[in-house]
C-alpha positions as CSV (number, residue, x, y, z in Angstrom):
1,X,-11.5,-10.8,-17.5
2,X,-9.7,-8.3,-20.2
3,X,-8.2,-6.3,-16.8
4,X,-7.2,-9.8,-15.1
5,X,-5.3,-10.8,-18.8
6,X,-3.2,-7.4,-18.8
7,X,-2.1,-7.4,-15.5
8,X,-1.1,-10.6,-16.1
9,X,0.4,-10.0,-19.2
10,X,2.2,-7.4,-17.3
11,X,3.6,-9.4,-14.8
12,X,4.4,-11.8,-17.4
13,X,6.8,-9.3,-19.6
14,X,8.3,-8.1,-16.1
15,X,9.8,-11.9,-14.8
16,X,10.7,-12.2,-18.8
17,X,12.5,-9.2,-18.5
18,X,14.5,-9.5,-15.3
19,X,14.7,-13.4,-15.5
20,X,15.6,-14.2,-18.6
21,X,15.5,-18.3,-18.2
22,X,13.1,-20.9,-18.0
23,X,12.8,-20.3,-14.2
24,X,10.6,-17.4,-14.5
25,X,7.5,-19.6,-14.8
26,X,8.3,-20.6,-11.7
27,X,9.0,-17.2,-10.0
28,X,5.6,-16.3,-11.9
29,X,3.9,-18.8,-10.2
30,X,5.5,-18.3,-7.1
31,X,4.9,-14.6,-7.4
32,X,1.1,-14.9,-7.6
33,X,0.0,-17.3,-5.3
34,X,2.6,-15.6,-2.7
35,X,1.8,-11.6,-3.9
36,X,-2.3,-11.8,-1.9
37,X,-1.7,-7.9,-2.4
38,X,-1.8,-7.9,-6.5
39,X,-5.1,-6.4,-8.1
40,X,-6.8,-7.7,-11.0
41,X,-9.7,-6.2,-11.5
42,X,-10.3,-2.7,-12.7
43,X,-9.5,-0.1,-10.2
44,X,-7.1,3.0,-10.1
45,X,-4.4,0.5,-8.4
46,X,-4.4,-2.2,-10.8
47,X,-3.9,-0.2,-13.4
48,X,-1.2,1.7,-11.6
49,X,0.0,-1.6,-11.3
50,X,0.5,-2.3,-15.0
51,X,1.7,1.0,-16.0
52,X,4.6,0.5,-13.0
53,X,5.6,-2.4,-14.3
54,X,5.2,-1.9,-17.5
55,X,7.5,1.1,-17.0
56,X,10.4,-0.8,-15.6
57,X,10.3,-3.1,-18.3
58,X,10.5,-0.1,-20.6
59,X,13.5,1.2,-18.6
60,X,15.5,-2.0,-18.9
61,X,14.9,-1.9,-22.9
62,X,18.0,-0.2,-24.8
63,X,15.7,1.1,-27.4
64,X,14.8,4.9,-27.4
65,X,11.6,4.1,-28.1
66,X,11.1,2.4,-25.0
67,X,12.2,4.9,-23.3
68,X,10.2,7.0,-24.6
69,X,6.9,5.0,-23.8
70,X,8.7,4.7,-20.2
71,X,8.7,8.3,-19.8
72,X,4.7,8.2,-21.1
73,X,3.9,5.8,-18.6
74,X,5.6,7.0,-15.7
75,X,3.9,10.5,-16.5
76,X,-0.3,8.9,-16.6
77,X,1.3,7.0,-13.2
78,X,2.3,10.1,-11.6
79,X,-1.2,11.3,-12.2
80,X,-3.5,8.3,-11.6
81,X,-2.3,6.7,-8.6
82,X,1.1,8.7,-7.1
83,X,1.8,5.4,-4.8
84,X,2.2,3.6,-7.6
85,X,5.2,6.7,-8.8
86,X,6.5,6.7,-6.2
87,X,7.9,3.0,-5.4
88,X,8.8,3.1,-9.4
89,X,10.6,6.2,-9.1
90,X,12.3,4.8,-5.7
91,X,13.7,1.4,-7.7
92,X,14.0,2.3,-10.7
93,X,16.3,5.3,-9.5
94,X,17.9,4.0,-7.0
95,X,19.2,0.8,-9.5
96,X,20.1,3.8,-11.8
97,X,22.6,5.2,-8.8
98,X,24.0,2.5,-8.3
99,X,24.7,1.7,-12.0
100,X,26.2,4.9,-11.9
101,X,28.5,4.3,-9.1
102,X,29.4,0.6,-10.1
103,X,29.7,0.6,-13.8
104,X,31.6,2.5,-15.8
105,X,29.8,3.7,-19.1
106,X,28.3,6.8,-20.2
107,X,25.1,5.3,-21.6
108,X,23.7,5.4,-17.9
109,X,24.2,8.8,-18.2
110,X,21.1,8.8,-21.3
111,X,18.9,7.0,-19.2
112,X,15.3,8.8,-18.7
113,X,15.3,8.5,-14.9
114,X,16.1,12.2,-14.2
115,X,13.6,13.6,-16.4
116,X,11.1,11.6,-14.5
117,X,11.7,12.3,-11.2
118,X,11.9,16.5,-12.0
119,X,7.8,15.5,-13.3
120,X,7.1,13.8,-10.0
121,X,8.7,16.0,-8.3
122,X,6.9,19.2,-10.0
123,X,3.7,17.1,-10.0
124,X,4.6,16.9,-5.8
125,X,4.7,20.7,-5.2
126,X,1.9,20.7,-6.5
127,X,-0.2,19.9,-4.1
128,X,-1.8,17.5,-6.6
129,X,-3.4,15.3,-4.0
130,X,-2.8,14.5,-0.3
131,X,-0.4,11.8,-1.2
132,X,1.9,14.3,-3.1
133,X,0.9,16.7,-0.2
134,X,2.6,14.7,2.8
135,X,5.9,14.4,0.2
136,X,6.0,17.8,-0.3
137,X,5.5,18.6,3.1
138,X,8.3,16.2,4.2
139,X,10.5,17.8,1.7
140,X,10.0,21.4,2.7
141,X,10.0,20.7,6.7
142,X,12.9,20.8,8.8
143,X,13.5,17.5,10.5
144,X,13.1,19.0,14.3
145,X,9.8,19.8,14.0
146,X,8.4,18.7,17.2
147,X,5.5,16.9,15.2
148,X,7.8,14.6,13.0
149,X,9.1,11.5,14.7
150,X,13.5,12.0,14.7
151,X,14.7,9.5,17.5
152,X,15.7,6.1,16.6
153,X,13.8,4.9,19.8
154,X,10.5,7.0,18.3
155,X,10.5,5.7,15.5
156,X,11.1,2.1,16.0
157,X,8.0,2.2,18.3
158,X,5.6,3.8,15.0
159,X,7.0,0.6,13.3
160,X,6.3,-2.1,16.1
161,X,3.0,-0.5,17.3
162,X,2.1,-0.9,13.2
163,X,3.2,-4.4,12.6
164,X,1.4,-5.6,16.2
165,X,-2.1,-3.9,14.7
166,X,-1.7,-6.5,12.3
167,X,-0.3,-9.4,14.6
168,X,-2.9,-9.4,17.2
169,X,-6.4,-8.6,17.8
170,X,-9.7,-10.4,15.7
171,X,-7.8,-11.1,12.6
172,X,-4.9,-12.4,13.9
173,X,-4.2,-16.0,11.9
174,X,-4.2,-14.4,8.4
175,X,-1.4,-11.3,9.1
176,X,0.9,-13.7,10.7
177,X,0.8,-16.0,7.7
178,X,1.7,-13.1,5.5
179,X,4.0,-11.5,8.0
180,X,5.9,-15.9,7.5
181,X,6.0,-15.3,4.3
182,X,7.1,-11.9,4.1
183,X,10.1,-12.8,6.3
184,X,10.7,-16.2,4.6
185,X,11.0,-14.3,0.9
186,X,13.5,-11.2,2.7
187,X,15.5,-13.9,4.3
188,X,15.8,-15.4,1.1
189,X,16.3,-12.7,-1.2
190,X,19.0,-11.3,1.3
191,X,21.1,-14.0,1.5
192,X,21.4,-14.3,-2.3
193,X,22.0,-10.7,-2.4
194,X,24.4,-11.4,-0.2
195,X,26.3,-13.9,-1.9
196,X,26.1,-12.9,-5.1
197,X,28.0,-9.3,-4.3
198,X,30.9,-11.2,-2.2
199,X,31.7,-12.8,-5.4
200,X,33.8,-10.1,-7.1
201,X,32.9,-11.2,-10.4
202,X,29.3,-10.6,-10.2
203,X,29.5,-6.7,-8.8
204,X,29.6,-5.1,-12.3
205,X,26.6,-7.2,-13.4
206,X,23.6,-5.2,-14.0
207,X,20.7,-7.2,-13.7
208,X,22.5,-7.6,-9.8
209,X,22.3,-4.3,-9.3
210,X,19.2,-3.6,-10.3
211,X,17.6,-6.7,-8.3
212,X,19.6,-4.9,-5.6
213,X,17.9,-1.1,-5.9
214,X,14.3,-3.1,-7.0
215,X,14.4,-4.8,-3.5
216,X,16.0,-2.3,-1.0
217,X,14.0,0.6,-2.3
218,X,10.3,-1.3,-1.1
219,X,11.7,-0.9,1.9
220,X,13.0,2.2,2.3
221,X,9.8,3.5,0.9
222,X,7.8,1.8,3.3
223,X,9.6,3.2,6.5
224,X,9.6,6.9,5.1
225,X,6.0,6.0,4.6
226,X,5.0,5.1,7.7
227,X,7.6,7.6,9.1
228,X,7.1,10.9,7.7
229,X,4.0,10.9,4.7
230,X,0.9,9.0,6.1
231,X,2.8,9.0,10.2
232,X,1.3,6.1,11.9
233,X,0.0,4.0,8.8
234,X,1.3,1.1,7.1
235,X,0.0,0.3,3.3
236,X,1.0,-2.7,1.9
237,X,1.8,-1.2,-1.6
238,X,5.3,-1.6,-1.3
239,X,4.7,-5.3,-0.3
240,X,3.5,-6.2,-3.8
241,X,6.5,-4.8,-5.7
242,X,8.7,-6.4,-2.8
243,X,7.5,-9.5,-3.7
244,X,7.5,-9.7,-7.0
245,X,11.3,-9.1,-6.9
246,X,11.9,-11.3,-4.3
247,X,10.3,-13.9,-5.7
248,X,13.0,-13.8,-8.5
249,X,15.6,-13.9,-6.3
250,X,14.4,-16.9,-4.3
251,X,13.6,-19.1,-7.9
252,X,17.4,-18.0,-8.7
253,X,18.8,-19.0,-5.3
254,X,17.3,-22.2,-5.4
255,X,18.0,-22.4,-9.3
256,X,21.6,-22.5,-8.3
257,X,21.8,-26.2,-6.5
258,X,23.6,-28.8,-8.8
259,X,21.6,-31.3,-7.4
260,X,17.9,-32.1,-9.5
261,X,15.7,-33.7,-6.9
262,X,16.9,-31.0,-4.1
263,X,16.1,-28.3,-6.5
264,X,12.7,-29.4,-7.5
265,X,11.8,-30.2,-4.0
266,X,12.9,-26.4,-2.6
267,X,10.6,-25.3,-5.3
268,X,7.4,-27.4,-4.9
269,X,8.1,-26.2,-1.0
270,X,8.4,-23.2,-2.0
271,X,4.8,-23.0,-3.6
272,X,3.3,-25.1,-1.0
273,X,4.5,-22.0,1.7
274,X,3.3,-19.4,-0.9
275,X,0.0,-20.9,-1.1
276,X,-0.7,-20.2,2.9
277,X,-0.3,-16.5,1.8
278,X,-3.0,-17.0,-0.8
279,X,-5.3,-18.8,1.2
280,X,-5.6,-15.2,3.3
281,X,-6.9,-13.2,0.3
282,X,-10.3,-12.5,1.5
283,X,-10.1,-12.7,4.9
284,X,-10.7,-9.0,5.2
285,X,-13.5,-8.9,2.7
286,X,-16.6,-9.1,5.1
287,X,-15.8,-5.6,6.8
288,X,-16.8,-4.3,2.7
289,X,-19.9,-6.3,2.4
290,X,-22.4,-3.3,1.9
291,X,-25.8,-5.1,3.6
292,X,-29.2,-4.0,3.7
293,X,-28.9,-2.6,7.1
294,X,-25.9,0.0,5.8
295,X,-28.2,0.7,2.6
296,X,-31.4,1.7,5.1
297,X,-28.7,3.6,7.6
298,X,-27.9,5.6,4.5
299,X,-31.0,7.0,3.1
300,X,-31.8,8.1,6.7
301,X,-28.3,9.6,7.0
302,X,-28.6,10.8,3.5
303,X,-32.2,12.6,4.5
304,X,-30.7,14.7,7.0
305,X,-29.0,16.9,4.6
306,X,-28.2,20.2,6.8
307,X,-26.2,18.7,9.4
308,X,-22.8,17.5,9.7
309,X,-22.2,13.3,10.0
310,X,-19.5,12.4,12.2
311,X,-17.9,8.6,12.2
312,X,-19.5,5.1,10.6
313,X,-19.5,3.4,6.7
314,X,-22.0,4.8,4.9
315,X,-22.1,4.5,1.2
316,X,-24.0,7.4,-1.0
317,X,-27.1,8.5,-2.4
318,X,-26.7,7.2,-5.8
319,X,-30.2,8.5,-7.2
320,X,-28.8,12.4,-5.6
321,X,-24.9,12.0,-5.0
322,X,-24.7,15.8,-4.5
323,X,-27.1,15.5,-1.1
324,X,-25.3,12.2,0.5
325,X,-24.1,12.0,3.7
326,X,-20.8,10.8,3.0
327,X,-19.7,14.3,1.6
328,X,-20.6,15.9,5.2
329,X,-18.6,12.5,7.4
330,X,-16.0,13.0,9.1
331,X,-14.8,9.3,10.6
332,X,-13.6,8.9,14.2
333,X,-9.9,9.2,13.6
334,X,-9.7,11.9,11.5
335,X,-11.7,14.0,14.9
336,X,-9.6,11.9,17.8
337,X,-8.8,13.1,20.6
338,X,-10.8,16.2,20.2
339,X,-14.2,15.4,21.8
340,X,-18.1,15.5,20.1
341,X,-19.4,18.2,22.6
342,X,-16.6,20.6,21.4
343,X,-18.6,20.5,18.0
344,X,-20.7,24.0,17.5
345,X,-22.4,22.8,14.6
346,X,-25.5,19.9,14.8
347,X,-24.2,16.5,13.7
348,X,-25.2,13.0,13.6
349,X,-23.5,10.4,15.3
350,X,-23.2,7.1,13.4
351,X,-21.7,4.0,15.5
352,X,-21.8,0.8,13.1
353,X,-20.9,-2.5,14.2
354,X,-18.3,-3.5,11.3
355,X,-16.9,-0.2,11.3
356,X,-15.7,-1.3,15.1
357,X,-14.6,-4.1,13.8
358,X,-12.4,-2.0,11.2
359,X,-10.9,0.1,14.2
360,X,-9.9,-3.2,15.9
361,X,-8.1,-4.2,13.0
362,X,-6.4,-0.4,11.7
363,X,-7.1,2.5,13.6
364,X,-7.0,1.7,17.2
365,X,-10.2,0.3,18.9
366,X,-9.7,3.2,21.5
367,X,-10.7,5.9,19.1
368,X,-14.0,4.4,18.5
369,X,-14.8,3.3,22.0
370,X,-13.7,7.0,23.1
371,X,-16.8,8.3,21.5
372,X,-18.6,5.8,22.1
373,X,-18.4,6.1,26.2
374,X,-18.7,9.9,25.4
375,X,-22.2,9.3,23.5
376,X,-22.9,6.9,26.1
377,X,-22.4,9.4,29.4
378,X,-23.4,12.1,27.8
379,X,-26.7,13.7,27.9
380,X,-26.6,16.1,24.9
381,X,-26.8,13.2,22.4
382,X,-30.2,11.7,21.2
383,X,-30.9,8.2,19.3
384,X,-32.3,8.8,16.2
385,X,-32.4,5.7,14.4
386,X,-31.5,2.3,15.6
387,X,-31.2,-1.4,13.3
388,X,-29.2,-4.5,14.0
389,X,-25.7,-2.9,13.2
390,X,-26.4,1.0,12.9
391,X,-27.2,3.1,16.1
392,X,-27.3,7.1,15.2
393,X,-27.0,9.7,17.8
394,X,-28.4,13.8,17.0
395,X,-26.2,16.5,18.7
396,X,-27.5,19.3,18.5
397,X,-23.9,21.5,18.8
398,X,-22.2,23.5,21.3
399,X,-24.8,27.1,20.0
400,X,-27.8,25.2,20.8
């Protein structure tokens, strides 16, 4: 309950800030029944989460001292959950460019937003986890490496193949109702955008340009991403903070009709689309239900502690954390395309029935079925332990 009330509390200072009217308890309704990808409870995101938005608040404050506990924040960020740096760095920087570019003042010029990014980017190289890792690497590699996607052609195809993982297969009815609402809250925020710069009058305003760098820089983020850091994945991270900002723009855009009953009925529609998007908040869950069948496939994983344990969801050996299994796995896709009998070390071979199910909805169902046809045609691999949703293969490696 107390992490639940500071997020929200969070969220609530952030739509007071950039909304300053009554409309923001709208867009704060809007916000969370549309935004399925905000955390609540405790966890290294959520509280990302408040500290990121907490930190933009800070930023738009003219006090020092605000700065000051912007820079603090940005800095426990940077170190608890880098994602969460990195979009804040991305929007809060890029509004600070284009400040710098469209208004004319030297005050912008104060603003805390280059000593940040020098900490992120000295906490970056590093090497302070594999997030920073993939940044740093994309920073310090030339752009022809044969490994890195450069064509346009390339890498639309990462992007589509990622967005029709989502689209299709088992779980199909819940991502396309996200994937409406996505599109209905960019069209949206777009076309105000869009109108609101073709009025000359408005391109000096500030809280214009920074909705302007809060929503393009999501995106941006999200195709380097997908692109260049963690090639061939899509995280929704970027989705939450796109949403919160476009669900300010889409309260102001319908804020602006004249007329009373129109403008009451776009927002009542409004919340009736966004609550489609929240009716898809658990539909993932049951691939995360730990059952007594993953608990027993444990302790027998767990009790072989001299060999290596190659693919399945295991969870660990609470009583002896130091001897589980999970600290010798290795899953199927961080191995594919490289075969099991290349191994030269024993292993045990966990299949699992949810964790096919996970492969069918993120990885690629052709990475786990490759070693499962290789298990299954092979000869060198030996069932060891069988239940209703766990089968476990020994291999006894390539020197034996």
């Amino acid at each position: 309950m107390f992490s639940s009330a500071i997020t929200f509390v969070a969220i609530w200072l952030f739509f007071k800030t950039f909304l300053p009217s009554a409309g923001y308890r709208w867009a704060l309704l809007v916000a969370i029944l549309a935004n399925i990808y905000m955390q609540f409870h405790v966890s290294p995101q959520s509280v990302g989460l408040v500290c990121g938005i907490l930190t933009l608040v800070a930023l738009e404050k003219a006090d020092s001292r605000w700065k000051a506990v912007a820079v603090l924040l940005f800095a426990y960020i940077i170190i608890s959950h880098p994602t969460t740096a990195f979009i804040v760095l991305s929007a809060a920087g890029l509004a600070w460019l284009l400040r710098m570019l469209l208004v004319k003042g030297r005050k912008i010029l104060a603003e805390p937003l280059p000593l940040l990014a020098v900490c992120w980017l000295a906490w970056s190289f590093l090497y302070a986890s594999p997030f920073q890792q993939g940044v740093a690497g994309l920073a310090s590699t030339p752009l022809t490496t044969p490994t890195v996607p450069v064509t346009g052609i390339v890498l639309l195809d990462v992007w589509i193949a990622e967005i029709a993982k989502r689209l299709t297969g088992i779980f199909c009815w819940a991502p396309r109702m996200r994937f409406i609402v996505l599109g209905v809250f960019a069209i949206g925020s777009v076309y105000y955008l869009v109108r609101q710069w073709l009025n000359k009058a408005n391109r000096g305003q500030k809280l214009l340009i920074t909705y302007t760098g809060f929503l393009v820089a999501p995106v941006i983020m999200t195709l380097m991403d997908i692109t260049f850091i963690r090639t061939g994945q899509l995280h929704d991270r970027y989705f939450l903070f796109f949403l919160l900002v476009a669900s300010i723009l889409l309260v102001r855009l319908v804020q602006e009709s004249s007329h009373l009953i129109r403008k009451n009925g776009f927002l009542l529609a409004l919340v009736f689309l966004t609550l489609f998007s929240f009716t898809t908040v658990y539909y993932q869950s049951s691939l995360f239900i730990i059952s007594d069948e993953t608990v027993s496939a444990s302790k027998f994983a767990n009790s072989n502690t001299a060999s290596q344990v190659i693919g399945g969801q295991l969870v660990p050996d609470l009583a002896d954390p130091n001897q589980s299994a999970c600290l010798r796995q290795s899953r199927f896709y961080h191995l594919y395309p490289e075969p099991l009998a290349s191994f030269t070390v024993p292993a045990v071979i966990v299949f699992d029935d949810h964790d096919r199910l996970r492969y069918q909805v993120w990885y690629g169902i052709e990475q786990y079925d490759f070693y499962a046809d290789e298990v299954e045609l092979g000869a060198d691999f030996d069932k060891l332990y069988s239940n209703r949703r766990y089968n476990m293969y020994w291999f006894p490696g390539d020197g034996d």
